[in-house]
N, C-alpha and C positions, 0 to 999 in steps of 0.2 A: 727033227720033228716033222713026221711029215701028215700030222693032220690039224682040225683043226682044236682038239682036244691039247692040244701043246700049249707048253708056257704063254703067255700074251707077252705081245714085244712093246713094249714101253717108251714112248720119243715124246719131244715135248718141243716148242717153237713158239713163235712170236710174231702178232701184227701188229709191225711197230708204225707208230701214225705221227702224222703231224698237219699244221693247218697251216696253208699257204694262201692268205686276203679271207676267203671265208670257204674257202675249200678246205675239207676234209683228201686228205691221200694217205696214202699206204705203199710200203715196199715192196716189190715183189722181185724174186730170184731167178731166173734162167738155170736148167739143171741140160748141159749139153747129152749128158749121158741117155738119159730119157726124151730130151728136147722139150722139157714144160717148162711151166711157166707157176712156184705155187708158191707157201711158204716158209721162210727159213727157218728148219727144223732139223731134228735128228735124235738119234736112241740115246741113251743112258750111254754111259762109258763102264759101267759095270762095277767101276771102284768105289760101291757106296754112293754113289752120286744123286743127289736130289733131284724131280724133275723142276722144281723154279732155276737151280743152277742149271741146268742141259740147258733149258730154254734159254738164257743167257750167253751160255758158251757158245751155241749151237749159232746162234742169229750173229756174235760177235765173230766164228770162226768164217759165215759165210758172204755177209755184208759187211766185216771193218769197222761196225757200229757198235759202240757199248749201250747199253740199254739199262732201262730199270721198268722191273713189273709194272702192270697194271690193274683193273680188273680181269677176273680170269673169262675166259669165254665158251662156247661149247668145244668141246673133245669133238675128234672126227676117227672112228673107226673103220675098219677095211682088214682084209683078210689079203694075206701075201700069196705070191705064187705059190709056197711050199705049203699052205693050207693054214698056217700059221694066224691069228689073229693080232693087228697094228694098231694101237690106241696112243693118239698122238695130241696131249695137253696143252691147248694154247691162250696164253694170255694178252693181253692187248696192251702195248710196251710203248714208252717215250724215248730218244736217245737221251743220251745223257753223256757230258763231257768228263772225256778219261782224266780229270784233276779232282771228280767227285771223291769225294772217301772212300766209298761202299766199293769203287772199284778195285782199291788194291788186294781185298781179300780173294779177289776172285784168280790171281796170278797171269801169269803168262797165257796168252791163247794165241793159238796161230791160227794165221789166217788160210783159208781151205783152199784147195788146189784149183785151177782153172779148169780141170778135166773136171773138177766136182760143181762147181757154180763158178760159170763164165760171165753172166753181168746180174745186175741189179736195177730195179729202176720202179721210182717213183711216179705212181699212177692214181689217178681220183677214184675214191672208192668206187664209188657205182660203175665206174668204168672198169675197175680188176675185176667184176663178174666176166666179164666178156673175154678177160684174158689166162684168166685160170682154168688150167689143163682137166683137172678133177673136178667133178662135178661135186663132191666131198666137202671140199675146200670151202665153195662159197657157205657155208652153214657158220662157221666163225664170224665172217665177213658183216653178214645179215644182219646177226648180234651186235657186231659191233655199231654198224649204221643203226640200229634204233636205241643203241644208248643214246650216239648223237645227235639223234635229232630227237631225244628226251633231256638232252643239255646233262646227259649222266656219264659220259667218256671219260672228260678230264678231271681225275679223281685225287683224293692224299690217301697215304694208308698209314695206319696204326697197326703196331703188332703188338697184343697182349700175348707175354709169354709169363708162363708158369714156372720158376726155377727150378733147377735138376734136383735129381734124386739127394737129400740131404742125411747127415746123420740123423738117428732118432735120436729124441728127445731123451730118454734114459742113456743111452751111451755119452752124451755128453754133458760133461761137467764144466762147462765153461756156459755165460747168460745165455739165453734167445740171438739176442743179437750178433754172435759171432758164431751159429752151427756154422758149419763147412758142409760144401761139397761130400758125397762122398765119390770115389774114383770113379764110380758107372756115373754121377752126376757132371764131373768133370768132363767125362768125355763126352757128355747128352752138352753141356755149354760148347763143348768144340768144334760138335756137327752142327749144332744152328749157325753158324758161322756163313758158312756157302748161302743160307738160306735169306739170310738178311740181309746178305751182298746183293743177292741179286732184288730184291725189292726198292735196293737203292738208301736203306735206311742214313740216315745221316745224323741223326743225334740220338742219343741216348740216354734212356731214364730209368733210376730203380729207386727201388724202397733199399734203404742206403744199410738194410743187416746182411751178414755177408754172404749168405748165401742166393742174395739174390744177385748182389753186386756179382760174385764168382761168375753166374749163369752168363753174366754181359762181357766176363773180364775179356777171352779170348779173338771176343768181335772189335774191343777196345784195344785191342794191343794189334790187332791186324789190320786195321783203321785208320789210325792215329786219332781216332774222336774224345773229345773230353766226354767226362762220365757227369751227367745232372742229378742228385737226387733227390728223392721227394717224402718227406718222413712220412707224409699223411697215408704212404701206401705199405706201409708195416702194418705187421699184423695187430699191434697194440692200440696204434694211433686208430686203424677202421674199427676196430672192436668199441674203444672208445667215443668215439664220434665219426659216424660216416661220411656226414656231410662235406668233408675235407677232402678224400678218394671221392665222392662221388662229383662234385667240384672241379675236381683236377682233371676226371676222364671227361664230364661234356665239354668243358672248353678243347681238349685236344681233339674232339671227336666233330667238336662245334665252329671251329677254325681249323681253315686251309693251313696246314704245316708243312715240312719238310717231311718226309717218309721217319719213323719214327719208332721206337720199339720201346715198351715201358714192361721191367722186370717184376714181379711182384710173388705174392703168395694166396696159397690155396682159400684161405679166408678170408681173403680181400675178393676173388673173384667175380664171388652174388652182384659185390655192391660195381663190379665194373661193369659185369652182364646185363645189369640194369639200367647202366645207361646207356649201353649201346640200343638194347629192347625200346628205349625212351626214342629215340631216333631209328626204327624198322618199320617197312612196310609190313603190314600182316606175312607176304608170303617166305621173304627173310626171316621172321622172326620168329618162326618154327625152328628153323637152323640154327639159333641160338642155344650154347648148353646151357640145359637146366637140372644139373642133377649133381651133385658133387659123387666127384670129385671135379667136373666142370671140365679141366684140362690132366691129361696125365705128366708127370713131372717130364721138363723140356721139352712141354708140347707151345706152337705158337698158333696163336686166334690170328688171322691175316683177316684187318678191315678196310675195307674197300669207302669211303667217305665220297659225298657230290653235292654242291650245291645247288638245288632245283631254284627257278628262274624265282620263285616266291621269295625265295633271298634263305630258303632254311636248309639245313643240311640234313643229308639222312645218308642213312645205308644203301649202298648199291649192292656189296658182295661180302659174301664173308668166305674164309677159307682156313682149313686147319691144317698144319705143317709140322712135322716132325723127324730132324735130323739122325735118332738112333732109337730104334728099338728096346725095351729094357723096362 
C-alpha cells in the first residue's frame, strides 16, 4: 500500500510507571535500530489479537516486565514512510509480578532481540520529555502527568461484561437459570480471555445462572481463580428488588479492589449504568451507555476507578472491549 488511503496499521504500548520517595518515573526503551529513545510498543500479531493484549505482550517482549492495564491515555498517530497511516494505543500500566493469575492466560512471551531493543531504563517523568526521540510521544506522557498531579493515576478497574450470545428463550426448554451459551457465545467467552489478562483481573464475579457463569468459565479455567457469585445480579433478583445490584456495584465501584470483572445480564445493566453515572464527572458521563441494548453480547464496560484527595471515588475512564465480532 503505498498511499495514505491504505489500511491503518494498528500497535498498541504502554507507560508503565511507578513511584520512587515521591517521584513519579516511567520506562523508557532504546530502539538501536532507529537509535531513539520512546515507548514499548508494537502492531497487532494479526491472529485476532486484541490491542489491550499487544500492549502487554509488546511491553513484556521488550522490557522482561509483566504488566497490567491502566487508565487508557491518548493515541499517537503518524503516517509511515510508505504513506501508510500508524495509530499506536497506549495505556498507562503498573508491573505486576509473574505469580499474578491474570498472567498465565497470557502464555509464553519471548523476550525481543537485542538488535530490536538494547536497554531499558527508568527515568522521572518530566525528565522523559527531554529524552524522547518523537516529538509524538510526549502527548501520552503529558496525560499522564496531569492525572498525577490530579492524584487520578493510581487507579482499580472493574469490568462490567455482558454475557455471550445465549440460547433463545423459546428454543429452550430447560428454566432461565440454566440457558447455555450458544457456540458463537462460547467462542465470544473464549476471546475475552486475552482481554482480561491483560487488565490484570484477579477475581471474579457473576450472577451465578449459567449463562453468565459460561461467559467467565474459560478465563477461570486459564487462571486458576475461584468463581464468586452474586445472586442479586440475576435477572429476577434486579427485576425484583434493585437495590441489591445496585448495592453490590457502588461498593465495588466505591472501594479500591483487586482488578475485577463482574458477569451479568442485559437487564441488570440500567441498574449497574447508574451507579457508575452516580460516581462521573459531567464530561465521562456522556460516555456512558444509555440505550439498550447497553452492551452487545461479550462486550466488556472497562472502568477506570480513583480516589480524589476529598476521600471520594469517581470515574476517571471508561473503555469498551470486545474480543469477537458476531
Amino acid at each position: 500500500m503505498g498511499n495514505s488511503s491504505g489500511p491503518v496499521v494498528q500497535a498498541a504500548g504502554a507507560l508503565i510507571w511507578r513511584v520512587v520517595g515521591r517521584r513519579l518515573e516511567v520506562l523508557l526503551i532504546h530502539r538501536p535500530r532507529y537509535d531513539d529513545w520512546s515507548w514499548p510498543k508494537g502492531k497487532l500479531d494479526g491472529d485476532g489479537e486484541s490491542l489491550p493484549m499487544c500492549a502487554v505482550r509488546e511491553v513484556k517482549e521488550e522490557t522482561g516486565i509483566s504488566v497490567r492495564l491502566g487508565v487508557p491515555l491518548p493515541s499517537v498517530k503518524y503516517k509511515l514512510t510508505d504513506g501508510r497511516v500508524k495509530v499506536c494505543t497506549y495505556w498507562a500500566a503498573r508491573p505486576v509480578s509473574d505469580e499474578c493469575p491474570a498472567i498465565a492466560p497470557r502464555g509464553k512471551i519471548k523476550d525481543a532481540s537485542k538488535h530490536e531493543v538494547d536497554e531499558s531504563r527508568w527515568v522521572e517523568a518530566r525528565a522523559a520529555r527531554r529524552l524522547l526521540t518523537r516529538s509524538d510521544d510526549v502527548e501520552p506522557l503529558g496525560a499522564m502527568l496531569d492525572l498525577w498531579e490530579d492524584g487520578l493515576l493510581d487507579t482499580w478497574t472493574v469490568i462490567v461484561a455482558r454475557h455471550g450470545r445465549a440460547r433463545s428463550r423459546s428454543s429452550w426448554k430447560g428454566g432461565e437459570e440454566s440457558r447455555p451459551l450458544t457456540p458463537v457465545g462460547a467462542k465470544q467467552a473464549t476471546a475475552i480471555v486475552p482481554i482480561l489478562a491483560a487488565y490484570g483481573v484477579e477475581e471474579v464475579i457473576s450472577s451465578p445462572w449459567e449463562r453468565c457463569v459460561a461467559t467467565v468459565r474459560p478465563y477461570l479455567d486459564a487462571s486458576g481463580l475461584d468463581l464468586m457469585t452474586a445472586p442479586q445480579l440475576t435477572e429476577a433478583a434486579a427485576k425484583q428488588d434493585k437495590s441489591g445490584a445496585r448495592s453490590f456495584m457502588g461498593s465495588l465501584l466505591g472501594t479500591r479492589h483487586r482488578p475485577t470483572v463482574v458477569s451479568t445480564h442485559r437487564p441488570v445493566l440500567p441498574i449497574i449504568l447508574t451507579s457508575i453515572s452516580a460516581r462521573s464527572p459531567y464530561r465521562l458521563s456522556k460516555a456512558i451507555p444509555d440505550r439498550d441494548p447497553y452492551l452487545r453480547t461479550g462486550e466488556l464496560l472497562v472502568i477506570h476507578m480513583a480516589r480524589r484527595s476529598s476521600g471520594k471515588a469517581r470515574l476517571v475512564a471508561l473503555e469498551r472491549q470486545r474480543g469477537l465480532e458476531a
